[in-house]
C-alpha positions as CSV (number, residue, x, y, z in Angstrom):
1,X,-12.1,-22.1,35.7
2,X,-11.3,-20.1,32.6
3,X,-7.5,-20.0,32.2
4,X,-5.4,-17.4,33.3
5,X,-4.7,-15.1,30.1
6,X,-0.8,-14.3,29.5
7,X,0.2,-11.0,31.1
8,X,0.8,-8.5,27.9
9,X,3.4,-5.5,27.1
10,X,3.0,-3.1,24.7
11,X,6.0,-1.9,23.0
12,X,6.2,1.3,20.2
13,X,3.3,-0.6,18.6
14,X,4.2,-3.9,19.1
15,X,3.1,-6.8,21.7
16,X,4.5,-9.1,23.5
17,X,3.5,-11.6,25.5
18,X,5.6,-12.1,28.5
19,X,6.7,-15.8,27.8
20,X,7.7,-14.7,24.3
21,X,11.4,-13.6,22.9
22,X,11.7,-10.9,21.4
23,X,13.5,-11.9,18.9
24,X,10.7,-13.7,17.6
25,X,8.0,-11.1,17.6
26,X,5.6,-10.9,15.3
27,X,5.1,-7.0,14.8
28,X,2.2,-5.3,14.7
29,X,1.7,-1.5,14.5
30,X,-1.6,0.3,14.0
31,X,-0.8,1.4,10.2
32,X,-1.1,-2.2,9.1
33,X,-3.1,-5.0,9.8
34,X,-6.5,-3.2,8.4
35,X,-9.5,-4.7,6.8
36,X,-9.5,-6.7,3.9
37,X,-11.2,-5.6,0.1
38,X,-10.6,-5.1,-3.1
39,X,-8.4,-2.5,-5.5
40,X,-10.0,0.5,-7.1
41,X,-7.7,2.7,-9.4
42,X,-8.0,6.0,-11.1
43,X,-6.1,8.9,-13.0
44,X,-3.4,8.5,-16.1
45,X,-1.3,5.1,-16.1
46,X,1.3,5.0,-19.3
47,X,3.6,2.6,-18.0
48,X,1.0,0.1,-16.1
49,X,0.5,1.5,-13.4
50,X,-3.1,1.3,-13.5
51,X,-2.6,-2.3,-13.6
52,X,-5.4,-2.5,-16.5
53,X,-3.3,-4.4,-19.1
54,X,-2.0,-2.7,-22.2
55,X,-4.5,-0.8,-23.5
56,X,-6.1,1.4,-20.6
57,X,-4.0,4.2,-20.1
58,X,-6.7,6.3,-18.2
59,X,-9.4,6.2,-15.8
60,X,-11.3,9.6,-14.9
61,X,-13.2,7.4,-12.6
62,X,-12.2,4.7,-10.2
63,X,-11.8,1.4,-12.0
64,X,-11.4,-2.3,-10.1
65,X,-8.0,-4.0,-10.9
66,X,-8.2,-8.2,-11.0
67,X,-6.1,-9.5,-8.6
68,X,-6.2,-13.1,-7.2
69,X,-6.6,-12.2,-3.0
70,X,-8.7,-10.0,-1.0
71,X,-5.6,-7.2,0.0
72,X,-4.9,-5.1,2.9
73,X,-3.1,-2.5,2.1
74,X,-2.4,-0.5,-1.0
75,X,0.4,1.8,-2.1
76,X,0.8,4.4,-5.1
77,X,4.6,4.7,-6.1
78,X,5.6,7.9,-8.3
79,X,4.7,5.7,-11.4
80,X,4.2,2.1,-9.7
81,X,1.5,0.2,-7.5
82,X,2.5,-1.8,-4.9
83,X,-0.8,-3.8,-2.8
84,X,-0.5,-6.0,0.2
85,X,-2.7,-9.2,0.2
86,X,-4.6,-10.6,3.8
87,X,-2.5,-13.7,3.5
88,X,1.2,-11.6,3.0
89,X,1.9,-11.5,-0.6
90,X,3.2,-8.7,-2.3
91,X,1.7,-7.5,-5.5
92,X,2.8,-4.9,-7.6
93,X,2.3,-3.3,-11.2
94,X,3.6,-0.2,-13.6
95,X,6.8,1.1,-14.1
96,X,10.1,-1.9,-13.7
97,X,12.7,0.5,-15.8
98,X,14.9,0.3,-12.0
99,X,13.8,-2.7,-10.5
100,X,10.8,-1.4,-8.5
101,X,8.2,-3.8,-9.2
102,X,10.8,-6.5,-7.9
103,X,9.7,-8.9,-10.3
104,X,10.9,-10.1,-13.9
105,X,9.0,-8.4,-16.5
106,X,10.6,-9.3,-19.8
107,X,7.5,-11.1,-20.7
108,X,5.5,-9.1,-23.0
109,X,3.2,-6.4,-21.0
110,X,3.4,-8.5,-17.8
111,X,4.0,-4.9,-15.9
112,X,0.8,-3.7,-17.2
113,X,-0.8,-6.2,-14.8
114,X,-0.7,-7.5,-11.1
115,X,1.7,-9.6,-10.8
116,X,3.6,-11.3,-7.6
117,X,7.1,-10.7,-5.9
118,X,8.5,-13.6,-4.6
119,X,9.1,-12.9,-0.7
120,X,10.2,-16.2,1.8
121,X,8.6,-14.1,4.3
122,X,4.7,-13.0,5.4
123,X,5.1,-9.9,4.7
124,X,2.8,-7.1,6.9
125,X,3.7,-3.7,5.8
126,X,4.6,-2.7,2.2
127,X,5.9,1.7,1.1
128,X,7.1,2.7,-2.5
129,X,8.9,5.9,-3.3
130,X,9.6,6.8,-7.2
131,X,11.5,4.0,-7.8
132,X,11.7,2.0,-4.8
133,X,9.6,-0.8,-2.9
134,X,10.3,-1.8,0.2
135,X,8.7,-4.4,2.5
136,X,8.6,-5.3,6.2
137,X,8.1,-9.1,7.0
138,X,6.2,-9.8,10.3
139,X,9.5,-10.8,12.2
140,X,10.7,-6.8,11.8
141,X,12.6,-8.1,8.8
142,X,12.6,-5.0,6.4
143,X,13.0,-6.0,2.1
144,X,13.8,-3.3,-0.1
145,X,14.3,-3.1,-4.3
146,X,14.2,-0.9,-7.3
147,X,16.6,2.2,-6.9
148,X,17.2,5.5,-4.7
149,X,17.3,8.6,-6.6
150,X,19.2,12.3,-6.3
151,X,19.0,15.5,-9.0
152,X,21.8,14.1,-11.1
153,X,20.3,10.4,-11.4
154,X,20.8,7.0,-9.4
155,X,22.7,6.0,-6.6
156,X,21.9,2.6,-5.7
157,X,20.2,1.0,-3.0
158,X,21.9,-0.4,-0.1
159,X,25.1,-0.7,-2.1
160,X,27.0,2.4,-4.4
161,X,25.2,2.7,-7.7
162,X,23.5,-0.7,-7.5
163,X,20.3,-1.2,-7.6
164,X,17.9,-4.7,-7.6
165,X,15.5,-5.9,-9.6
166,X,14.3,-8.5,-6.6
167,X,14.3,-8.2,-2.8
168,X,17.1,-7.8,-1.0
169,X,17.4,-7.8,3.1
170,X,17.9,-4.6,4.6
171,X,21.0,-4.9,7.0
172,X,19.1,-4.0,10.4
173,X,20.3,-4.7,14.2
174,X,16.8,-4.2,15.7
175,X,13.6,-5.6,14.6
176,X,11.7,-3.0,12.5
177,X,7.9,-2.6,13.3
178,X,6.9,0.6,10.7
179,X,8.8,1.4,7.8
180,X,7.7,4.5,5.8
181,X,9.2,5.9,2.3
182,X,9.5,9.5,0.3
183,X,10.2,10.1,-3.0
184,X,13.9,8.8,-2.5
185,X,14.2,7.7,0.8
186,X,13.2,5.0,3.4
187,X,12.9,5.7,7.5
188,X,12.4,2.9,9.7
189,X,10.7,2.7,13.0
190,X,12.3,0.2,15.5
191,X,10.7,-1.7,18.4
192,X,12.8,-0.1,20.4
193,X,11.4,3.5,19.5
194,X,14.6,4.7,17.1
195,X,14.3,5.9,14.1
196,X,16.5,4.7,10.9
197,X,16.7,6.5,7.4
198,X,18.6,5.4,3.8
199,X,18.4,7.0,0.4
200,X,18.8,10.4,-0.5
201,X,20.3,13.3,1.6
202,X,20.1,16.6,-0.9
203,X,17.0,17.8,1.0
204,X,17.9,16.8,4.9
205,X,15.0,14.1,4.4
206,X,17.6,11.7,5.9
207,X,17.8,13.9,9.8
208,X,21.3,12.1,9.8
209,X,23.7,13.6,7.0
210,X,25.0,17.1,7.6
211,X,24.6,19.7,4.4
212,X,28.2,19.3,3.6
213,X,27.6,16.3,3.1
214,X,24.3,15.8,1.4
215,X,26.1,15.5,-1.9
216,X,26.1,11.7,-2.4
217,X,27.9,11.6,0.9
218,X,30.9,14.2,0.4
219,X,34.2,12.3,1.0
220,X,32.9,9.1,2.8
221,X,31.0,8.6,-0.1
222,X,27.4,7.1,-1.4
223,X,27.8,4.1,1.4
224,X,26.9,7.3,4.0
225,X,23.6,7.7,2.8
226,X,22.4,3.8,1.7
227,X,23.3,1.7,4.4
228,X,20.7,2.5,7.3
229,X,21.7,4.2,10.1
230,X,20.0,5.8,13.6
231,X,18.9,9.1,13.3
232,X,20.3,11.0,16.6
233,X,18.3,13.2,18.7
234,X,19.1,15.7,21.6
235,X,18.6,13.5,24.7
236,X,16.5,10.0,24.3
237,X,13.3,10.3,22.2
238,X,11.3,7.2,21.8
239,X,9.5,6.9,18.6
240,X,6.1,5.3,18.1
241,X,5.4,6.8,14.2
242,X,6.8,8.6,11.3
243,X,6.0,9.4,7.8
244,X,7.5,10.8,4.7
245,X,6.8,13.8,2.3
246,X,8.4,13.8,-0.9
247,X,11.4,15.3,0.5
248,X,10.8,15.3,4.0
249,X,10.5,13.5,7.3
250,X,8.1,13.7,10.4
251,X,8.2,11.6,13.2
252,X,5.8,11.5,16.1
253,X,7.5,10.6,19.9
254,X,5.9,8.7,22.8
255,X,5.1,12.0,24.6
256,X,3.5,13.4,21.6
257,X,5.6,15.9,20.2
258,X,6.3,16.2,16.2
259,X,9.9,16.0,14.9
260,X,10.6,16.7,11.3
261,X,13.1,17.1,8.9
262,X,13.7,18.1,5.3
263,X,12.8,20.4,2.4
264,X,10.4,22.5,4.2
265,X,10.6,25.4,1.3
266,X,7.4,26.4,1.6
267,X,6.7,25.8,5.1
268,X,5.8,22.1,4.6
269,X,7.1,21.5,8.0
270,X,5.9,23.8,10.0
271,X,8.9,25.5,10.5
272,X,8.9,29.5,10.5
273,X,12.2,29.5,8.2
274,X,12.1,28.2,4.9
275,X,15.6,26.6,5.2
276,X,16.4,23.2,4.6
277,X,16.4,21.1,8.2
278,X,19.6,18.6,7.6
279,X,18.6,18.0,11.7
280,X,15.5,17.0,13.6
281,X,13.7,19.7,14.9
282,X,10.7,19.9,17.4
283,X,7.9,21.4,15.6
284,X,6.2,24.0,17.8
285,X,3.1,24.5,15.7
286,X,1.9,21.4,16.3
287,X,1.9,21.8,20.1
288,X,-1.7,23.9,19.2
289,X,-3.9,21.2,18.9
290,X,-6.2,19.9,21.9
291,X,-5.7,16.4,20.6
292,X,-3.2,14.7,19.7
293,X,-1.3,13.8,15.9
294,X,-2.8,10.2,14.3
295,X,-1.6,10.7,11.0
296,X,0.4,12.5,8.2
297,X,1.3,12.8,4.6
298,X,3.2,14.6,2.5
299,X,3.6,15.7,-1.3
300,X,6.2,17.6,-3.1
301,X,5.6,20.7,-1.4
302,X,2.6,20.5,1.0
303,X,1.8,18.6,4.4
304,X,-2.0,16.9,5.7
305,X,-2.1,16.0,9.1
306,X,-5.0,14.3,11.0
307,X,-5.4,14.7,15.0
308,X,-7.4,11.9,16.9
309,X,-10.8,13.9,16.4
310,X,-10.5,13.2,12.6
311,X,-9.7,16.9,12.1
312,X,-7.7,17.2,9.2
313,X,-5.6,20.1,8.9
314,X,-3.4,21.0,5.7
315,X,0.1,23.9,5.2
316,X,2.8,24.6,2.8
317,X,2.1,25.2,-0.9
318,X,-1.0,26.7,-1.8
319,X,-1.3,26.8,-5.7
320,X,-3.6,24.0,-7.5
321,X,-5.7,24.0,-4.6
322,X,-3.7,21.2,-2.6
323,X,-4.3,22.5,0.9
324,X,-8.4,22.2,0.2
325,X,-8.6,26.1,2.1
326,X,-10.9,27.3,-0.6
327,X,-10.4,29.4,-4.0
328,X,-7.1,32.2,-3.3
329,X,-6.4,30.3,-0.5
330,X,-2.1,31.2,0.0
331,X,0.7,29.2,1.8
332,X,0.4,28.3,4.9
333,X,3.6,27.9,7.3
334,X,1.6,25.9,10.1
335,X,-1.6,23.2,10.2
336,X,-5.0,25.1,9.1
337,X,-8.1,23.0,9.5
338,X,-9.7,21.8,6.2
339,X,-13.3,22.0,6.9
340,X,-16.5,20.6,4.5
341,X,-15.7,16.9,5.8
342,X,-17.1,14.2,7.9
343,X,-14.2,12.9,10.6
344,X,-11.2,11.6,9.5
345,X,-9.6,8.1,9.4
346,X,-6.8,8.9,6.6
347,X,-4.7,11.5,5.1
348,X,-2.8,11.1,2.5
349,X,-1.0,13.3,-0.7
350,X,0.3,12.9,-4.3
351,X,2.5,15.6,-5.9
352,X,-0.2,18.4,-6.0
353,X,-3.4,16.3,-4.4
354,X,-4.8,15.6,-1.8
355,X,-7.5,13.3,0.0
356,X,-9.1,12.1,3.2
357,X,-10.8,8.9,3.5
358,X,-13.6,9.7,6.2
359,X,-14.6,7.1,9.0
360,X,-17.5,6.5,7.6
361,X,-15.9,4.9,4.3
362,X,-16.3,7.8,1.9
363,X,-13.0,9.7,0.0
364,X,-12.6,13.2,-0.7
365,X,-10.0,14.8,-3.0
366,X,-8.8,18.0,-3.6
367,X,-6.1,19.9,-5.5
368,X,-4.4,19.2,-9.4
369,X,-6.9,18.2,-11.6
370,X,-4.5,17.7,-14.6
371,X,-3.9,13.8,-14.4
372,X,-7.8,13.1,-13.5
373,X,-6.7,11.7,-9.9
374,X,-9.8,13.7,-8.2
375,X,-12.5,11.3,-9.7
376,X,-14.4,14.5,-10.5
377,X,-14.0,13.1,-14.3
378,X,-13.2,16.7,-15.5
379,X,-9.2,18.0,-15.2
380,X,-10.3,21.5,-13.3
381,X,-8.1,21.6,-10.1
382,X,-10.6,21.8,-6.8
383,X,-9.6,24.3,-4.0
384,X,-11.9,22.3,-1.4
385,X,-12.4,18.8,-0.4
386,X,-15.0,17.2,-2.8
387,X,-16.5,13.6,-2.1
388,X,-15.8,11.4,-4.5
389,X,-18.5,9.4,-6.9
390,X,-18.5,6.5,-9.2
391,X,-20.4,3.1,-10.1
392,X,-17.3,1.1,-8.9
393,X,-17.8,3.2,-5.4
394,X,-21.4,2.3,-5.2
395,X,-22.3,0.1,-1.9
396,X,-18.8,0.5,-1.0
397,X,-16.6,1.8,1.9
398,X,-13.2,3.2,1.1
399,X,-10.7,1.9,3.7
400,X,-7.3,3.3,2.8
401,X,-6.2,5.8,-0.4
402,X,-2.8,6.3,-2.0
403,X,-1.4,8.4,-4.9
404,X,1.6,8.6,-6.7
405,X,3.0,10.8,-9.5
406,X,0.0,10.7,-12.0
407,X,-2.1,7.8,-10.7
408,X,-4.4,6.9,-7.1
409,X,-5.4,3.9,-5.9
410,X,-7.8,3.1,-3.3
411,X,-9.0,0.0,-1.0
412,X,-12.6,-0.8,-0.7
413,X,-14.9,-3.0,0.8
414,X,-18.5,-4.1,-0.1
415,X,-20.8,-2.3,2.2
416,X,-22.9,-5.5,4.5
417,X,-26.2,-5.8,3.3
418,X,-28.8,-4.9,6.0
């Protein structure tokens, strides 16, 4: 007789076997584990983050970068590239000046090129803001360098005004199983469904700091804002996602609804009001869709969001062409579908771009055309969704797309002979 398999539970995400602690978990959550390929690149890269070498500072078209694994997942800082590898080593290229490579770069144009951070951990899940890099280690361990951010400069990381230039353990008193960044700030999901945030507070991005004290922490000081802490919620919400804007916060509960928080000035939220939220709110407009949220991502000032048809659906700021509504299209205060696209497996923004990497492996952008990050080769901004071409993208799915400030990078894997 076949033996018995071990009865299973399925926790925000993770699994656990009955016979296991869970203290020992290994977490898994559906935003990482994915397929296996290799790095393509494209748009402008002056501080390495094209991971070219010194003298490629552009790409109009996608480019491959050398690197010595097959990776898994791949992440566009604001002026940094961070990539996962299928064995758990972190790679990352482009700008060090605050520590967010997390690797020593005096050597001579070592940033320019992929190089590794040295991690004790296998590492399963990797997010970069503007100047930070954080990791999560597949025992819910979360690792976090570089710097944090706010109008008037740097405020440290997990401690006042200090920042690292390697990885340091984020103090945490659950296991982490998703950790997600914005410009400025980190949120972390927990196995037990709570939600966690650090980093900047001007914008409410936090859902934990009140206004008054969004200024570096008013009279309790910078410690308020870097040291992690649970984001409270009216009555018990357990949380199976979340995702970060630039300057803002969503985060999806177990019965489905949409919480967000943040700058939501032009109506990147989906609020009606265009008032800071410095608390989670409930986000009616998303109670409109006859399927439910998958995915989300957000840019300086605009919001995609992808429901389990592969819809994709885009509001806030309008100019550039970032919401993919067509030529004239204007701001948008809740989700409008994007149409001109097969289904959806991926959303995801820069600044003032947008793109959608389809099920069947293909990747559309829209929106600025100024740093060449469409792949269109010319620096007109697009108003809809156009597919993206190249001879690096030939006989090749796109698995997973990320952009930062001025650069995009993308995963892709070699289509299987028939």
């Amino acid at each position: 007789m076949p033996a018995k398999k071990a009865a299973t539970k399925r926790k925000s995400g993770v699994i656990l076997k009955d016979d296991q602690d869970p203290k020992k978990v290994k977490v898994s959550h559906r935003s990482h584990g994915k397929e296996a390929g290799q790095v393509l690149v494209l748009g402008q890269g002056d501080v390495g983050q094209l991971g070219l070498g010194e003298d490629i500072f552009e790409r109009k078209k996608p480019a491959l970068v050398s690197l010595p694994e097959k990776i898994v997942q791949v992440i566009a800082g604001g002026m940094h590239t961070v990539c996962l590898s299928d064995t758990g080593h972190v790679y990352t290229f482009g700008c060090n000046d605050e520590g967010a490579l997390g690797r020593d770069t005096t050597g001579g144009g070592s940033e320019m090129v992929p190089g590794k951070v040295t991690l004790e951990q296998k590492v399963v899940q990797v997010s970069a803001g503007d100047s930070h890099t954080a990791a999560l280690a597949e025992d819910g361990t979360v690792y976090l360098w570089g710097s944090f951010r706010d109008s008037n400069g740097v405020i440290g990381l997990l401690e006042p005004m200090k920042t690292s230039t390697v990885p340091v353990k984020v103090p945490m008193t659950e296991p982490v199983v998703k950790i997600a960044s914005g410009n400025d700030h980190l949120v972390l999901l927990t196995m037990e469904g709570n939600l966690y945030s650090s980093g900047t507070a001007e914008q409410g991005q936090l859902g934990r700091v009140p206004e008054r004290f969004s200024d570096r922490g008013g009279r309790k000081g910078l410690g308020r804002l870097l040291v992690p802490q649970i984001i409270k919620f009216k009555g018990k919400v357990h949380f199976v996602d979340a995702f970060c804007g630039a300057y803002f916060t969503f985060a999806l509960s177990k019965e489905g609804h949409v919480y967000g928080f943040g700058l939501t000035n032009y109506h990147q939220l989906g609020t009606k009001s265009t008032k800071m939220c410095f608390d989670p709110v409930k986000l009616t407009c998303y109670r409109n869709s006859t399927t439910s949220w998958v995915d989300f991502s957000g840019g300086q000032h605009h919001t995609l969001c992808l429901d389990a048809e592969g819809q994709v659906y885009s509001l806030g700021r309008a100019e550039y062409g970032r919401l993919g509504l067509g030529q004239g299209a204007e701001e948008k205060s809740e989700p409008t579908p994007v149409m001109g696209m097969e289904p959806a497996s991926q959303v995801t923004c820069g600044a003032s771009v947008s793109y959608t990497v389809t099920r069947e492996g293909s990747v559309y952008a829209w929106g600025m055309g100024t740093n060449m990050q469409l792949g269109t080769g010319e620096e007109d901004d697009e108003w809809s969704p156009v597919k993206m071409t190249g001879k690096q993208l030939e006989n090749r799915s796109v698995l997973m797309a990320s952009s930062g400030g001025q650069h995009t990078v993308l995963l892709v894997k070699d289509k299987q002979e028939s």
